[in-house]
Every structure is written in C-alpha cells, then in structure tokens.
N, C-alpha and C positions, 0 to 999 in steps of 0.2 A: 473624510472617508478613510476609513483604517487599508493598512500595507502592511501585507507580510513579507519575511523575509527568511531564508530555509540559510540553517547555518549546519554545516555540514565538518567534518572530523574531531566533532565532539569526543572527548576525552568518557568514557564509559561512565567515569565518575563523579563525571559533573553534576550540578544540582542545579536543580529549577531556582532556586535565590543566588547562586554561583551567577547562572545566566542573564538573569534579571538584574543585578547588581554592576554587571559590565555594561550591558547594553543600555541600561538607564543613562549614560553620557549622554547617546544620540536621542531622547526624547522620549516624551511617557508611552510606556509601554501597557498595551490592553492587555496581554496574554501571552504565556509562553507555555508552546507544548510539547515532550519529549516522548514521543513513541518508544512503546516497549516492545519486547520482542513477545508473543507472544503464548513459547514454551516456557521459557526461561525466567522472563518478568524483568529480565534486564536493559538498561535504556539501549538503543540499539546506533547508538553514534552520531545523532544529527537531531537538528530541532526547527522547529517553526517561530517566530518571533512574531506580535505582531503590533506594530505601532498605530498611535492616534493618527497620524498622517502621513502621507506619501514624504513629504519631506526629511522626519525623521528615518522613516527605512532610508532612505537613500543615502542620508547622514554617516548612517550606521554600516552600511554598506563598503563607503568611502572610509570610514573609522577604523574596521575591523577584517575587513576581507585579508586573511595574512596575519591575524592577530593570533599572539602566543599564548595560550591557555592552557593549563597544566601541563604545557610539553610540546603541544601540538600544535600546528599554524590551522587559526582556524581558516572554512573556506564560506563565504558570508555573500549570494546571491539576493536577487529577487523572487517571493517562490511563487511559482508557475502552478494552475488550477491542471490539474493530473482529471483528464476524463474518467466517466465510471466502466469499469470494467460491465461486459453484458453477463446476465447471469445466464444460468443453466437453460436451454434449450429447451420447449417443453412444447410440443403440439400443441394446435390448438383442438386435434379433435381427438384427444386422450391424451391418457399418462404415459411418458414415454416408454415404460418398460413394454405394453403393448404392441410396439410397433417394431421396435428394435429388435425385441427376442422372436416376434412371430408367434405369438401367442394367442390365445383366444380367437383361433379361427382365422387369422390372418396370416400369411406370407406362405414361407416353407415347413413342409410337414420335418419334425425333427426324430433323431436317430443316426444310430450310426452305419458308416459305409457298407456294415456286413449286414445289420438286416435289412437294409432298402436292398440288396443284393438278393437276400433270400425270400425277400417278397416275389421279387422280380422271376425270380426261379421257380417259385409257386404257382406261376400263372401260366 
C-alpha cells in the first residue's frame, strides 16, 4: 500500500530529481508532487512524496524531518487526506441568482427609498 508523506519548507528552488534524489535513501518512491502557485507558476514551498510502502515513508520521516536542503531545515510529516472543500451553493429549485436578487416575480419589489416613497404619496 503506497504512503505519503508532505514535506514542507521547501526551498522555492528545489526540483522534482533534487527531491527524488534525497528521498530515494528511505525506499522506492512512486511519485513526487510539487504544487504550484497558481498566478505565478512558482513551486509554492512544500511537496507530497510518495512511497511504495508505509515503511519507507516512515523511514524517511525518521531520515529527514530537520534535514538541511539548500539552506533550509526541512520539515518531513505524514500527509493527512485534506477533505473536499463543498462547492457553490446552488438551489435545488433554481439558479441562484433567482432567488437572491428577488427577481422574477419572487421576493421584494426593487427600487429605491425615494420612489417607494412617492408611490406611497400617490396613493
């Protein structure tokens, strides 16, 4: 059963065979992934590591938690499955914009304070 392992204050400049290259001591590694930032496209300081076996992450854990790579002590956990954020909110009996803004014959009549005023005086 593969184990991953979130290795956190990555050096910006590290590389994905920098990474691999280290961590190959503790045991064969399936996969390593380096999030980027999304604007930027710059790696964003931290990575996923993930080994063939629970025992090699642990290895690696043991190895490298505190380990000095380009400057930096790395910091070398377990990683943790991060639940899914819920998406957008959306009625089941319409599109939200519907019901929010009071549109389509629904909610409060719209306008502003002075002419609900000068309806109200019209009558």
């Amino acid at each position: 059963m593969p184990s991953k392992v979130f290795v956190g204050n990555l050096d910006f400049k590290a590389t994905r065979d920098q990474i691999e290259s280290v961590f190959a001591e503790a045991g064969e590694i399936q996969d390593v992934f380096i999030p980027t930032d999304r604007e930027s496209g710059r790696p964003r300081g931290f990575a996923f590591v993930e080994f063939a076996t629970e025992e090699a992450a642990e290895q690696a854990i043991k190895l490298f938690d505190g380990y000095d790579l380009g400057g930096r002590a790395l910091r070398v956990n377990a990683a943790e499955d991060r639940p899914r954020r819920p998406g957008p909110f959306i009625p089941s009996d319409g599109p939200p914009f519907e019901r929010s803004r009071g549109g389509f014959g629904g909610g409060k009549p719209k306008g502003s304070r002075r002419n609900l005023r000068a309806k109200k005086r019209s009558l």
